[in-house]
Biopython code that builds the backbone (N, CA, C, O; Angstrom):
import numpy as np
from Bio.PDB.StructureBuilder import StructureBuilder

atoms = [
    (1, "UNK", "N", (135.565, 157.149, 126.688)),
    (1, "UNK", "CA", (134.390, 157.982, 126.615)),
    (1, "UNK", "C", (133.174, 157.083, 126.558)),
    (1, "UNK", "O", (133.230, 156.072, 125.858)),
    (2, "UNK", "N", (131.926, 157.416, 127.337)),
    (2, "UNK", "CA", (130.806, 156.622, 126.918)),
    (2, "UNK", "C", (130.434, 157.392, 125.967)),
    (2, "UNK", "O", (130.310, 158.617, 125.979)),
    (3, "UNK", "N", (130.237, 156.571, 125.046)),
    (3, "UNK", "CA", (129.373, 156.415, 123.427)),
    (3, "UNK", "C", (127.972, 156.831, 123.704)),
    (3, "UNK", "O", (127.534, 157.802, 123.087)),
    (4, "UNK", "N", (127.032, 156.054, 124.773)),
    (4, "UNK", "CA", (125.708, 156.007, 124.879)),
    (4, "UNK", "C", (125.256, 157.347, 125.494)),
    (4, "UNK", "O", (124.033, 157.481, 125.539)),
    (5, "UNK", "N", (126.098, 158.511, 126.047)),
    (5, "UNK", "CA", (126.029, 159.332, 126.158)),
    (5, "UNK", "C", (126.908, 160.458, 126.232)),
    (5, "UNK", "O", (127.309, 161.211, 127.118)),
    (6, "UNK", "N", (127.121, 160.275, 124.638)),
    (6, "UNK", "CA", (128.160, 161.571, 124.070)),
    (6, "UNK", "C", (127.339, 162.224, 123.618)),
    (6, "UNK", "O", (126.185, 161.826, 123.464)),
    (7, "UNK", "N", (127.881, 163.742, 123.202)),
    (7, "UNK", "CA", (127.489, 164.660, 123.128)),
    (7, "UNK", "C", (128.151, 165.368, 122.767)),
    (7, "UNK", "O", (129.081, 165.732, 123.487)),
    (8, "UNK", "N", (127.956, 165.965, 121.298)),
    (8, "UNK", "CA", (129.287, 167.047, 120.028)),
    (8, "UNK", "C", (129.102, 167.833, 121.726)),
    (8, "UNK", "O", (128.275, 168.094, 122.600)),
    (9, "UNK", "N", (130.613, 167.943, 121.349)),
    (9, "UNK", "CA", (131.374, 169.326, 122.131)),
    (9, "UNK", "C", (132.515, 168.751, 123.174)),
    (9, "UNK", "O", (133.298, 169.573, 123.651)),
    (10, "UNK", "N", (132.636, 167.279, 123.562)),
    (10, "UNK", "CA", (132.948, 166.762, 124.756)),
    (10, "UNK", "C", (134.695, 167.083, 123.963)),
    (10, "UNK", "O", (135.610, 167.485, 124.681)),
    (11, "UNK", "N", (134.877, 166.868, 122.666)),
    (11, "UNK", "CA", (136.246, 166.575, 122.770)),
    (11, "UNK", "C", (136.634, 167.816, 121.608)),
    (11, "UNK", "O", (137.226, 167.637, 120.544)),
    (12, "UNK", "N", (136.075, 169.203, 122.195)),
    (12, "UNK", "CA", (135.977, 170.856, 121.417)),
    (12, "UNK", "C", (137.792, 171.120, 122.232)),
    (12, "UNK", "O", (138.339, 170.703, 123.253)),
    (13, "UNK", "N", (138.171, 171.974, 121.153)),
    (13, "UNK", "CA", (139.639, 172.400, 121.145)),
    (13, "UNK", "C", (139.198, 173.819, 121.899)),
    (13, "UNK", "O", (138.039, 174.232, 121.953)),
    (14, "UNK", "N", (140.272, 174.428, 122.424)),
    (14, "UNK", "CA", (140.137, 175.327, 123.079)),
    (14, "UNK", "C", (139.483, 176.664, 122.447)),
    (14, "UNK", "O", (140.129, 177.129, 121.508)),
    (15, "UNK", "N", (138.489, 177.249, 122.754)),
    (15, "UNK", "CA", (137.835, 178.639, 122.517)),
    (15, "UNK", "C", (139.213, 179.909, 121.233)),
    (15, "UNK", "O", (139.933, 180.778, 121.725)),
    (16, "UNK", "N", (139.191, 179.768, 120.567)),
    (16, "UNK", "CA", (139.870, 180.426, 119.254)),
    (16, "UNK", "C", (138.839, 180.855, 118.465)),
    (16, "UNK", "O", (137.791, 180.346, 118.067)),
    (17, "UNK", "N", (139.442, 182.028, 118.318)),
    (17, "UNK", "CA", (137.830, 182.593, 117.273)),
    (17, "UNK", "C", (138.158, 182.383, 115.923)),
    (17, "UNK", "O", (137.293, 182.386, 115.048)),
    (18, "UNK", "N", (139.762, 182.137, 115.620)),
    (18, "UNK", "CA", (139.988, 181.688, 113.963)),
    (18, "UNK", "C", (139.535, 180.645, 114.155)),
    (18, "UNK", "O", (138.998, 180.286, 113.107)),
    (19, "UNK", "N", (139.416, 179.822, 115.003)),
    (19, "UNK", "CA", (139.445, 177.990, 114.761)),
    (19, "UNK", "C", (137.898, 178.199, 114.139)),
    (19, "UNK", "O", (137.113, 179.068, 114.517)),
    (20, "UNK", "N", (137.719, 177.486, 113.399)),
    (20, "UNK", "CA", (135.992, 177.233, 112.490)),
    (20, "UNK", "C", (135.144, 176.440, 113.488)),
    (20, "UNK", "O", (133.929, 176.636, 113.511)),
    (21, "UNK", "N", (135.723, 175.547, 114.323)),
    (21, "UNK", "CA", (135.020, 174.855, 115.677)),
    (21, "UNK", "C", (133.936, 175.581, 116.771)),
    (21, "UNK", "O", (133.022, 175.297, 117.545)),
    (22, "UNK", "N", (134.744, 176.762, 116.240)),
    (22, "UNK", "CA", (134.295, 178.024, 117.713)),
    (22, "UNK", "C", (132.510, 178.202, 117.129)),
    (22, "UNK", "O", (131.612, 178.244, 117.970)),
    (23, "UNK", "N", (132.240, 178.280, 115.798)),
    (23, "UNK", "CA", (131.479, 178.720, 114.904)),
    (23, "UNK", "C", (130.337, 178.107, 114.567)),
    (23, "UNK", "O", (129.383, 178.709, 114.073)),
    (24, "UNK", "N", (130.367, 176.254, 114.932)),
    (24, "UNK", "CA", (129.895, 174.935, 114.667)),
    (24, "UNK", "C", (129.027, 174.843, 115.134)),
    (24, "UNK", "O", (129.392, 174.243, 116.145)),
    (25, "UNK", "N", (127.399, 175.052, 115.286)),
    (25, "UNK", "CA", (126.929, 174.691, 116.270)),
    (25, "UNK", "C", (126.669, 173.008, 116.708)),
    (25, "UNK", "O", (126.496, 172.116, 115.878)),
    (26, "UNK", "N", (126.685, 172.845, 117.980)),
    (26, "UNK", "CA", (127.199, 171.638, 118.646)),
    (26, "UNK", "C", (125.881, 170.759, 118.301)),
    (26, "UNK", "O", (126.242, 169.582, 118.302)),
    (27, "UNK", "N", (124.465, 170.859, 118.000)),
    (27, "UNK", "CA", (123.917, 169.626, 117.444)),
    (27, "UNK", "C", (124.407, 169.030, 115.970)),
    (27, "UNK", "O", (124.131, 167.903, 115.560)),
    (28, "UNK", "N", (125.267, 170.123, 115.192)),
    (28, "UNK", "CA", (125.288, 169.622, 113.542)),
    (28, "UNK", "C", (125.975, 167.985, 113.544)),
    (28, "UNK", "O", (125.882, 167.037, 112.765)),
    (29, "UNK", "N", (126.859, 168.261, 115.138)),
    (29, "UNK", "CA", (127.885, 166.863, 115.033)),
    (29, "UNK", "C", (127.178, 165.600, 115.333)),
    (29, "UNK", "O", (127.488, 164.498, 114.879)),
    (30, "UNK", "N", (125.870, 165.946, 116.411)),
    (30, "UNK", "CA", (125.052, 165.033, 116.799)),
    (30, "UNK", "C", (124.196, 163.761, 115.493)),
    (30, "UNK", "O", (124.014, 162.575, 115.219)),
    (31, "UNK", "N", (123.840, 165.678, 114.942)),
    (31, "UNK", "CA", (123.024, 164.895, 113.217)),
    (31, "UNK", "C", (123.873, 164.238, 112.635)),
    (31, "UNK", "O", (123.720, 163.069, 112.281)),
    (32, "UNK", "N", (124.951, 164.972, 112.453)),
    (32, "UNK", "CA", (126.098, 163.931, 111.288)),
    (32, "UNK", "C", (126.496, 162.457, 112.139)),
    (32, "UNK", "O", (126.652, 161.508, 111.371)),
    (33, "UNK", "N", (126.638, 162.211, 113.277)),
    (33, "UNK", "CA", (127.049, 160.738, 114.270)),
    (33, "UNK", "C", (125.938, 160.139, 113.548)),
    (33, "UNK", "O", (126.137, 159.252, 112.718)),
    (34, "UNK", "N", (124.205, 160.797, 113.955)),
    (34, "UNK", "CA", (123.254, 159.699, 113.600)),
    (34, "UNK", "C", (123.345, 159.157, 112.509)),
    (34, "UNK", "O", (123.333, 157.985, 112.134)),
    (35, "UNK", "N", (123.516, 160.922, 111.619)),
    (35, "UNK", "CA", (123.755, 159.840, 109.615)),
    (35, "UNK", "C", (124.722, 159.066, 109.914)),
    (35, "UNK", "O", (124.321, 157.903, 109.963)),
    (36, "UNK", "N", (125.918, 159.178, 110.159)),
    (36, "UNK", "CA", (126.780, 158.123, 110.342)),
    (36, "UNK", "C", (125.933, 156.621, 110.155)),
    (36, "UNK", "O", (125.622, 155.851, 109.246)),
    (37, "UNK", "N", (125.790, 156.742, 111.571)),
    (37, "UNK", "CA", (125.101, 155.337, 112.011)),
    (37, "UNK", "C", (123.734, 155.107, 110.921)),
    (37, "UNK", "O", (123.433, 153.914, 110.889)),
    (38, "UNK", "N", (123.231, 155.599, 110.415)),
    (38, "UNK", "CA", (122.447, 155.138, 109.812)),
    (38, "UNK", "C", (123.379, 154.506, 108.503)),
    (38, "UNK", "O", (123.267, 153.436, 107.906)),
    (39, "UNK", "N", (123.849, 155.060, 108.417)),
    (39, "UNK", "CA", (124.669, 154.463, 107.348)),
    (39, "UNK", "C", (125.457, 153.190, 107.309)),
    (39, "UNK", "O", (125.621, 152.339, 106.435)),
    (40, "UNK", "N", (125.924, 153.342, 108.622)),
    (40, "UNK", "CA", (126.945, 151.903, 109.081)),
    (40, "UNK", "C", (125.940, 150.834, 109.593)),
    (40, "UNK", "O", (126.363, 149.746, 109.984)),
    (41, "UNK", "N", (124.318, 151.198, 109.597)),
    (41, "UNK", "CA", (123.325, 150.456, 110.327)),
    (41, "UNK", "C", (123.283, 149.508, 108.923)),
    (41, "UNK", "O", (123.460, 148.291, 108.987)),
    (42, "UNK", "N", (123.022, 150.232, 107.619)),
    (42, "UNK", "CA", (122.845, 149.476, 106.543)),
    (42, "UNK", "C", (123.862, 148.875, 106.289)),
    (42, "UNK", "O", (123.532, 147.934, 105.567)),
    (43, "UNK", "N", (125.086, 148.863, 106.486)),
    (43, "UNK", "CA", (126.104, 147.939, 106.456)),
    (43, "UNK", "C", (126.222, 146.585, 107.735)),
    (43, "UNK", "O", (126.450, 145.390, 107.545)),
    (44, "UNK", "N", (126.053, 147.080, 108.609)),
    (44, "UNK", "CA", (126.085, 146.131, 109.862)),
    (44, "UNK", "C", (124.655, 145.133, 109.121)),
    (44, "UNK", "O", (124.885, 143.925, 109.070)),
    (45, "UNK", "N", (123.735, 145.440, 108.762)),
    (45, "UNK", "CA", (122.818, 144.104, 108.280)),
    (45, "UNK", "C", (123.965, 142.774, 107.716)),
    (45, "UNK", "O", (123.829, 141.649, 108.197)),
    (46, "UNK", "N", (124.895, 143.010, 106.834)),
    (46, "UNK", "CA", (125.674, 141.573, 106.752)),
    (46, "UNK", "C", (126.464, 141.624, 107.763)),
    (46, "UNK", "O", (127.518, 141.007, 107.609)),
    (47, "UNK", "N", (126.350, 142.031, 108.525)),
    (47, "UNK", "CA", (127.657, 141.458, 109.512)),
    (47, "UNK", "C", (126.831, 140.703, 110.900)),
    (47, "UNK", "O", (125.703, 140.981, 111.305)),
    (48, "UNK", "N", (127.733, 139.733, 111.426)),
    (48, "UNK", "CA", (126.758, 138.435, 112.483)),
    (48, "UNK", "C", (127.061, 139.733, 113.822)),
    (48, "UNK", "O", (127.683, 139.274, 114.780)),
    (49, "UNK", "N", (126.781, 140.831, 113.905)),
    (49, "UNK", "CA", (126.598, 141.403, 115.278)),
    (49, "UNK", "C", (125.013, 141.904, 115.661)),
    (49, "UNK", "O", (125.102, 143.098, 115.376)),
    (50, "UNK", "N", (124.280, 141.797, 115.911)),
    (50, "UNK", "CA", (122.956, 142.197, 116.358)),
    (50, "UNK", "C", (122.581, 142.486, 117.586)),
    (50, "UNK", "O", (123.393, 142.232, 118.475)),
    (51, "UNK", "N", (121.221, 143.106, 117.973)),
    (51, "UNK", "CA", (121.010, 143.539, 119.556)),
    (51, "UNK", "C", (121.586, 144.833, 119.852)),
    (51, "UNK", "O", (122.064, 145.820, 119.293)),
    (52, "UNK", "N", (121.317, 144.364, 120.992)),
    (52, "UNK", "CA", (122.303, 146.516, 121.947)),
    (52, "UNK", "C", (123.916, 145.774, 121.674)),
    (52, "UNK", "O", (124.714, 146.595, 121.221)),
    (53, "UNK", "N", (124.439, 144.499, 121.863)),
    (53, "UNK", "CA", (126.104, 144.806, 121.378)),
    (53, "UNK", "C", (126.206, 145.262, 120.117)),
    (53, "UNK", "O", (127.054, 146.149, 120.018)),
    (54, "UNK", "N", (125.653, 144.982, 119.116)),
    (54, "UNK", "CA", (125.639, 145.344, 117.994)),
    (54, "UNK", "C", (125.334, 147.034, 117.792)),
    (54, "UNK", "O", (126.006, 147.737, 117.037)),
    (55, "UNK", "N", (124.490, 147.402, 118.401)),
    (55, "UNK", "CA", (123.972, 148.809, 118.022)),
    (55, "UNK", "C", (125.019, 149.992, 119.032)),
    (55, "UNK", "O", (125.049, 151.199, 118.794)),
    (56, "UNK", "N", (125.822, 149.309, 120.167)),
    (56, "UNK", "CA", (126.899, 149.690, 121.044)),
    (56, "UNK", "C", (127.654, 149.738, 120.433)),
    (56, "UNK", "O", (128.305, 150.776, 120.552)),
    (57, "UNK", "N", (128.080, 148.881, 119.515)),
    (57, "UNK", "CA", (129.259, 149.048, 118.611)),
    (57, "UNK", "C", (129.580, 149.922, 117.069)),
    (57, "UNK", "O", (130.603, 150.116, 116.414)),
    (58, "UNK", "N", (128.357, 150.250, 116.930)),
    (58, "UNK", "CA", (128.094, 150.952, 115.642)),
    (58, "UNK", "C", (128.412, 152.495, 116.396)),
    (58, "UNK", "O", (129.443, 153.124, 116.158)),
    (59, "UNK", "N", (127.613, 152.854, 117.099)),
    (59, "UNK", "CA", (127.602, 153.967, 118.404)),
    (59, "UNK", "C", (129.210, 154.266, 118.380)),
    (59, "UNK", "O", (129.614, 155.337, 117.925)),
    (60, "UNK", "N", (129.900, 153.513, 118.768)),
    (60, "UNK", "CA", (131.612, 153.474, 119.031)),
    (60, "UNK", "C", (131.773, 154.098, 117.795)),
    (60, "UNK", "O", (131.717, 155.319, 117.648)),
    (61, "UNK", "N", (132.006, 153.143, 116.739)),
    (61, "UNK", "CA", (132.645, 153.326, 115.240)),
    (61, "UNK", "C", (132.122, 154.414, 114.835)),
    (61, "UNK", "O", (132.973, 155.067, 114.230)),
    (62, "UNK", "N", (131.002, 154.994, 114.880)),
    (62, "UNK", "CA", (130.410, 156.652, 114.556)),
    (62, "UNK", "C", (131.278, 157.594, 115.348)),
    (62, "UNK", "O", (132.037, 158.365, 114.762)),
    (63, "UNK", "N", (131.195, 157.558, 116.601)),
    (63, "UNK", "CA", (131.858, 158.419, 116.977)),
    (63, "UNK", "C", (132.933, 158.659, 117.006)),
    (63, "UNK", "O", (133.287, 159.838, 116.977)),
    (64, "UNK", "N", (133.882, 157.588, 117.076)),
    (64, "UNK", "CA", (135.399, 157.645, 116.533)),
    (64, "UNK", "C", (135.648, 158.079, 114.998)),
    (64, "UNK", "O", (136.715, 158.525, 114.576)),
    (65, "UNK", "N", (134.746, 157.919, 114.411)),
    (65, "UNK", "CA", (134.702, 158.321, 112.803)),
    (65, "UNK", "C", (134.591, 159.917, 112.537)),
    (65, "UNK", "O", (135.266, 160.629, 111.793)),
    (66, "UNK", "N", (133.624, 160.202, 113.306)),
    (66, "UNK", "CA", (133.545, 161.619, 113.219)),
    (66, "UNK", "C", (134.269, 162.365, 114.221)),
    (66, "UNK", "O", (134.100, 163.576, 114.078)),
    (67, "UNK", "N", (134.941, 162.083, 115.087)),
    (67, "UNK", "CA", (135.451, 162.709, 116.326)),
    (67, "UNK", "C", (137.209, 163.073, 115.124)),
    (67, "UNK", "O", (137.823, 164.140, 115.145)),
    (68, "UNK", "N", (137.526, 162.044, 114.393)),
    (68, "UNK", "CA", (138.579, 161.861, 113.931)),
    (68, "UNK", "C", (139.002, 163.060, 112.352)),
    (68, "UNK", "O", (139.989, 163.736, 112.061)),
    (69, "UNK", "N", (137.551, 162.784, 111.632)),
    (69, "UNK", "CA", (137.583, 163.677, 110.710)),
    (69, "UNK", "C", (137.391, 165.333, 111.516)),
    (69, "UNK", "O", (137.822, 166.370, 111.013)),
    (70, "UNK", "N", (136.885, 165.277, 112.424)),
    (70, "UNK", "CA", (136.364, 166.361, 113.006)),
    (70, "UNK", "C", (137.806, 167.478, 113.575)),
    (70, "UNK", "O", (138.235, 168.547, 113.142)),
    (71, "UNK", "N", (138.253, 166.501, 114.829)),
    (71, "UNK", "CA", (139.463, 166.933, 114.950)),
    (71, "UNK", "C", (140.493, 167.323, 113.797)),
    (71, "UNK", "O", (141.250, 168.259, 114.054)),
    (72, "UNK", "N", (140.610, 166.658, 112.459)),
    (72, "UNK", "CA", (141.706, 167.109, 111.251)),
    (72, "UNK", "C", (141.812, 167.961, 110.715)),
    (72, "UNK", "O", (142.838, 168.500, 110.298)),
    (73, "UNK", "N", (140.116, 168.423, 110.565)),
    (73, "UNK", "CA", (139.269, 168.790, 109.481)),
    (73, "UNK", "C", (140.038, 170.752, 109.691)),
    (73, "UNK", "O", (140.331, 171.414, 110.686)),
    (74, "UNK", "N", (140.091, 171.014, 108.298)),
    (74, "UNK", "CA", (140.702, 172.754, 108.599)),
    (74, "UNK", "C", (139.331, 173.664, 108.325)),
    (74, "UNK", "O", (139.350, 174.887, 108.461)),
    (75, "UNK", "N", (138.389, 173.081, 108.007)),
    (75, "UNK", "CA", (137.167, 173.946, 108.321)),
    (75, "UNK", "C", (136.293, 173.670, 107.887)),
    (75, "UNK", "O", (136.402, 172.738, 107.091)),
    (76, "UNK", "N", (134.887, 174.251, 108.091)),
    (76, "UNK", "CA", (133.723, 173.411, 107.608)),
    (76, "UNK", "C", (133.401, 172.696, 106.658)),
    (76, "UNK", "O", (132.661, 171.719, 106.774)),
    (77, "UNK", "N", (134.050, 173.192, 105.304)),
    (77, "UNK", "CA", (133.648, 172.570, 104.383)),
    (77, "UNK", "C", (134.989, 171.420, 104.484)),
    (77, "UNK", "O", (134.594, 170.270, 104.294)),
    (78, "UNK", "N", (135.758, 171.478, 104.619)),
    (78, "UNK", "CA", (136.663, 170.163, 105.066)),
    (78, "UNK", "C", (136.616, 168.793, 105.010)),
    (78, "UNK", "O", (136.855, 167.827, 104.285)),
    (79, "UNK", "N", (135.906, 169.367, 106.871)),
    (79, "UNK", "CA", (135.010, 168.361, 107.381)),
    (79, "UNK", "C", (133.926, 167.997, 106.435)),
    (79, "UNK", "O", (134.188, 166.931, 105.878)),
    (80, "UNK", "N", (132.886, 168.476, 106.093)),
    (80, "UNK", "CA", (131.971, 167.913, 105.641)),
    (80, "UNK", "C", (132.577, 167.249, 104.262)),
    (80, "UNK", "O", (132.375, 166.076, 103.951)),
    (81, "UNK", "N", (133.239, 168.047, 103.595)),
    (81, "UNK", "CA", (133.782, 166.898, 102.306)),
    (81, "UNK", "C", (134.102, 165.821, 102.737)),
    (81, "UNK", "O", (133.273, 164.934, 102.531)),
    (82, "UNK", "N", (135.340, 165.431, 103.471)),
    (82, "UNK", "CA", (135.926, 164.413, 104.138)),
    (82, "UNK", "C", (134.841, 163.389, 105.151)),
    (82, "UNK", "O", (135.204, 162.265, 105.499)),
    (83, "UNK", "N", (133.685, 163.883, 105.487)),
    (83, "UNK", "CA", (132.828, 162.857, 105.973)),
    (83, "UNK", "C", (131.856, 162.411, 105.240)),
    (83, "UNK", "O", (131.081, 161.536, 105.624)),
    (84, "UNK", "N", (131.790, 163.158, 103.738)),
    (84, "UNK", "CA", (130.559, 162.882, 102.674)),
    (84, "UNK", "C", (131.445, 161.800, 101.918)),
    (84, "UNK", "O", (131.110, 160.730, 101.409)),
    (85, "UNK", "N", (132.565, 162.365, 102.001)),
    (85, "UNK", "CA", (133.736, 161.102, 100.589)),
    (85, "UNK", "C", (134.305, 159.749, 101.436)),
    (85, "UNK", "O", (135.076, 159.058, 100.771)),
    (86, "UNK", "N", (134.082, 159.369, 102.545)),
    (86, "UNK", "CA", (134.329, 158.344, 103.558)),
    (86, "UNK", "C", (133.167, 157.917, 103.678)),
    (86, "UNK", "O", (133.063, 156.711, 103.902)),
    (87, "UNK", "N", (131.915, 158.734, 103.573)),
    (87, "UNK", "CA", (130.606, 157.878, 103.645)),
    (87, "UNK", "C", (130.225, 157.348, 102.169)),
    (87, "UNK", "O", (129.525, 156.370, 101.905)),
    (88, "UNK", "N", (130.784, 158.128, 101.377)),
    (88, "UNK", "CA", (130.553, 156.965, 99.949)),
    (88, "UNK", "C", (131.526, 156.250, 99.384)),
    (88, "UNK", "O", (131.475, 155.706, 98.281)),
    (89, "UNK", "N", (132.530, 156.251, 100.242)),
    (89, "UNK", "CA", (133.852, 154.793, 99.799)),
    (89, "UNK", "C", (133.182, 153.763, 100.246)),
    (89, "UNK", "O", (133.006, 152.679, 99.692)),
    (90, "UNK", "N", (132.669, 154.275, 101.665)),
    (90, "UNK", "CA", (132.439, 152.738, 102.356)),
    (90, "UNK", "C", (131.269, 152.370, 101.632)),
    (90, "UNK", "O", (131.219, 151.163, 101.395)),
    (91, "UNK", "N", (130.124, 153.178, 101.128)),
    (91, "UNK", "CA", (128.716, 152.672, 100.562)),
    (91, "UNK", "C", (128.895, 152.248, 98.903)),
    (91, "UNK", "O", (128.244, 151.376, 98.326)),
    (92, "UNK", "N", (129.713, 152.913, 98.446)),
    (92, "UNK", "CA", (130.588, 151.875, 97.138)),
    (92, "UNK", "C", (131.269, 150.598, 97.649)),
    (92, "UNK", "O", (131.086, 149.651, 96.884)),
    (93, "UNK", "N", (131.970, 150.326, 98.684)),
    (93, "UNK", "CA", (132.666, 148.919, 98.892)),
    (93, "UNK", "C", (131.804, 148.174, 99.245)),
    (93, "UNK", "O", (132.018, 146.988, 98.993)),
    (94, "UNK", "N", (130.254, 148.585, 100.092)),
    (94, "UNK", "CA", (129.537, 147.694, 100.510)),
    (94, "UNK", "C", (128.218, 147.225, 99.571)),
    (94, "UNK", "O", (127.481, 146.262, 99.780)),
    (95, "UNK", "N", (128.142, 148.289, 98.376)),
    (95, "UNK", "CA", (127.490, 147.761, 96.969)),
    (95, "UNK", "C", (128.524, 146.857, 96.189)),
    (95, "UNK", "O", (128.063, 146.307, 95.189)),
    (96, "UNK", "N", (129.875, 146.614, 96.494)),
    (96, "UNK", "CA", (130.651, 145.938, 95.454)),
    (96, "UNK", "C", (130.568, 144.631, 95.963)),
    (96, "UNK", "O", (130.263, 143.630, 95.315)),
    (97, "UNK", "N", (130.917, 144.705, 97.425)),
    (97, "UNK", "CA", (130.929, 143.418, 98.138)),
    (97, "UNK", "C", (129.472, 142.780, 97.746)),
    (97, "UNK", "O", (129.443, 141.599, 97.400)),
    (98, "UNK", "N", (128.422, 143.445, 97.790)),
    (98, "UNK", "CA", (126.998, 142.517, 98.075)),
    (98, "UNK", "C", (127.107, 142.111, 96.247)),
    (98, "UNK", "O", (127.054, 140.972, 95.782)),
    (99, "UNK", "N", (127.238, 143.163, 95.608)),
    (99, "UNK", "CA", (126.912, 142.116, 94.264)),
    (99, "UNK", "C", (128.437, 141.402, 94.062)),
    (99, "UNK", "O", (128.341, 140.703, 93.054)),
    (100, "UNK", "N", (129.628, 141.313, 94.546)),
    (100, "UNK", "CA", (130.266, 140.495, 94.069)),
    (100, "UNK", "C", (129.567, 138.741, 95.197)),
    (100, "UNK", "O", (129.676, 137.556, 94.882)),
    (101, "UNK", "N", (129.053, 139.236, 96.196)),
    (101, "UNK", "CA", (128.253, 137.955, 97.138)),
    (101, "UNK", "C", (126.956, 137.085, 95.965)),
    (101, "UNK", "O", (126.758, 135.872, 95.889)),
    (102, "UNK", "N", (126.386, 137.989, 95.328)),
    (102, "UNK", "CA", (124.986, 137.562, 94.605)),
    (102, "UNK", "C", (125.404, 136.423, 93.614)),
    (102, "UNK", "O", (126.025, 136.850, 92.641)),
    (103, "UNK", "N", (125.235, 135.295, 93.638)),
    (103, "UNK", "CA", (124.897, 134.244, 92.337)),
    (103, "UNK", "C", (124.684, 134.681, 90.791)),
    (103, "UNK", "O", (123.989, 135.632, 90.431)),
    (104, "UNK", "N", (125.143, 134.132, 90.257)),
    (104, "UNK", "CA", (125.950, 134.804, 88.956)),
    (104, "UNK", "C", (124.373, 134.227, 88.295)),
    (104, "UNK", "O", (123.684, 133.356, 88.825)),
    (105, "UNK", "N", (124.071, 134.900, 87.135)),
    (105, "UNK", "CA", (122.861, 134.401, 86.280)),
    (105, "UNK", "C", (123.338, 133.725, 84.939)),
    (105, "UNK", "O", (122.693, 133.360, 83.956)),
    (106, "UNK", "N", (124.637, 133.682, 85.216)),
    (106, "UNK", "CA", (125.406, 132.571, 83.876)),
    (106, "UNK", "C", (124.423, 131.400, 83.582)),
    (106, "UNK", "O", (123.394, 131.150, 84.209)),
    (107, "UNK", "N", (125.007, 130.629, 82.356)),
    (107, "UNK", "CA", (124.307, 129.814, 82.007)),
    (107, "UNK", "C", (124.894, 128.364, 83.028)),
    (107, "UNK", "O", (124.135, 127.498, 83.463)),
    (108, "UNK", "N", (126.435, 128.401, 83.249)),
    (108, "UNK", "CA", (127.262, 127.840, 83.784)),
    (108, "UNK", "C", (126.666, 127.643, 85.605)),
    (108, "UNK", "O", (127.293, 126.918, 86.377)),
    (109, "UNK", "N", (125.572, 128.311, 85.987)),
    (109, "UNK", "CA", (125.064, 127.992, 87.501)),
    (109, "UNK", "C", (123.739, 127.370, 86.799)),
    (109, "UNK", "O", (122.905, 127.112, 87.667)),
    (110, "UNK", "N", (123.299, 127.055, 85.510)),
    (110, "UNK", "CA", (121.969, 126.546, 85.133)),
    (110, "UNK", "C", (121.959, 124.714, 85.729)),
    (110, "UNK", "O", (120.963, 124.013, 85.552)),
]
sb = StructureBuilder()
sb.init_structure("model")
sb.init_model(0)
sb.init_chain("A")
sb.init_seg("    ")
for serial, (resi, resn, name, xyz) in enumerate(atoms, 1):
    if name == "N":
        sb.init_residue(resn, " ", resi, " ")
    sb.init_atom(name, np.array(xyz, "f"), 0.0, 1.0, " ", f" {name:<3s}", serial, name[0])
structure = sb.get_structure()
């Protein structure tokens, strides 16, 4: 799939009026990719990828992220739990990582 021009709906399950998909309107997935990426944007700052490969690749990892919870998900609130509690594992591991990175204020680094 191109990333640089996806668009919620490309990978929609077939027309079911129980399915909660049917119901979704197709920008909510757009907004949630961008939060995504805004989110994985503040993480990608420590990582050595920068530029359009860098911002191509964040693009990827959003959309596979949400395409994945999306597809599992048994209905709206589901989904949105499952993409709110995956967006704060990773933003807890990436506050643990940066202060376990920070220089200790011991007396022992004096």
């Amino acid at each position: 799939m191109d990333t640089n021009n996806w668009r919620p709906g490309q990978a929609e399950p077939a027309m079911d009026t129980a399915d909660w998909r049917t119901q979704w309107p197709l920008d909510y997935r757009l907004r949630i990719v961008n939060k995504i990426m805004s989110e994985l944007d503040t993480l990608m700052r420590h990582l050595p990828v920068s530029g359009q490969e860098g911002w191509n690749e964040l693009r990827k990892i959003a959309v596979r992220f949400e395409e994945k919870i999306y597809t599992g998900a048994t209905s709206q609130s589901d989904y949105l739990r499952k993409i709110s509690l995956k967006m704060l594992t990773m933003e807890t591991k990436a506050q643990t990582a940066m202060a376990n990175n920070l220089p200790s204020n011991s007396a022992e680094n004096l």
